[in-house]
N, C-alpha and C positions, 0 to 999 in steps of 0.2 A: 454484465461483463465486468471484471476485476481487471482495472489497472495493476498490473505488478513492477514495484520498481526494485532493481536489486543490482547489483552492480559485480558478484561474485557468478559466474555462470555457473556452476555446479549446482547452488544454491536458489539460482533463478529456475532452472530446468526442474530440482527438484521441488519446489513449492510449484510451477507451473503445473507439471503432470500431476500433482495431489487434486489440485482445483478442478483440472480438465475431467480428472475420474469420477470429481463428485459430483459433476453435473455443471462449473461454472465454465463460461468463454473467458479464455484470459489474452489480454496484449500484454505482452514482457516490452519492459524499457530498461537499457541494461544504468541508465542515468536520470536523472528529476528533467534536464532539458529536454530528451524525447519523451519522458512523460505528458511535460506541456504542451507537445506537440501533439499527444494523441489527444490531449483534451482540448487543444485549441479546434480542434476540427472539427467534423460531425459527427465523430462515433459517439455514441451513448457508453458514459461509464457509468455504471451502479456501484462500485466501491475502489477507492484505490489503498493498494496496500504497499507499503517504501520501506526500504531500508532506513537507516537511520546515517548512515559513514558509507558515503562515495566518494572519492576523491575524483570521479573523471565528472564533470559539467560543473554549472556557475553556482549549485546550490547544494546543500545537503538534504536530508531527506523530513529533519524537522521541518525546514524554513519554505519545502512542498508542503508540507502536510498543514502549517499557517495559511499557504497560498492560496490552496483549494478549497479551504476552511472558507476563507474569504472571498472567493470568485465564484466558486460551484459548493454553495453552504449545503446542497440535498446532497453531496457527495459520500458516502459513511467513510471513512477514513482509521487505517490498520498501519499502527507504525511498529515496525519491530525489529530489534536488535541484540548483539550481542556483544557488546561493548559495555551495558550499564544499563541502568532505567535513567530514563528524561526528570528532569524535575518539572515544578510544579505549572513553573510559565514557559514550557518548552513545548508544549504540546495545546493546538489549537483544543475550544471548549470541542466535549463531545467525540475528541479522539481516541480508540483505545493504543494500549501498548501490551506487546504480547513480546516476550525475551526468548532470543534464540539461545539454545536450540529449543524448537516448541514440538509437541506431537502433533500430527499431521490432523488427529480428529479433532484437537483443539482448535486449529487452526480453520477450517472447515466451519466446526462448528458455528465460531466468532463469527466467520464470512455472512454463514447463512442467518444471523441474529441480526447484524449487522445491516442489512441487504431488506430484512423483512419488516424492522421500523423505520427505515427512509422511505419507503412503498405506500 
């Protein structure tokens, strides 16, 4: 299952239904605070992937992708944006970064790389 955090709905829907085609479960969280909340629970996430520039909740989507780096380290972790690339200590070890707009196979692809060396 792929967390997806994304906070633009157009954007969320369409990464959502790319995932769901290709065979992933995804929970959308349209912010990093219900992300937490999916992960504080019992659902099993196998990757989460954030935007990078939310402004609705307490955190942006670097300072998730630290978090879970730190809490849930088996997590694979997909930061991506379209504002800029992250520098060098902006991103937990082990993070990728993929810049929107990205193609959909790329994206996918990542997922499924991503998903098969945490396993």
């Amino acid at each position: 299952m792929v967390l997806l955090v994304e906070d633009d709905g157009l954007l969320l829907m369409e990464a959502s239904d790319t995932l769901v085609e290709a065979g992933f479960q995804v929970v959308e969280a349209p912010h990093a605070d219900r992300a937490l909340q999916v992960l504080e629970s019992d659902r099993e996430v196998d990757a989460l992937m954030t935007d990078v520039d939310m402004p609705l909740g307490s955190i942006d989507g670097l300072a998730l992708a630290r978090l879970v780096a730190r809490r849930w380290p088996w997590i694979p972790v997909l930061v991506v944006s379209g504002m800029g690339t992250p520098g060098p200590n902006d991103m937990p070890d082990g993070a990728l970064f993929i810049p929107k707009p990205y193609a959909p196979f790329d994206l996918v692809q990542t997922l499924h790389d991503r998903v098969r060396r945490a396993a």
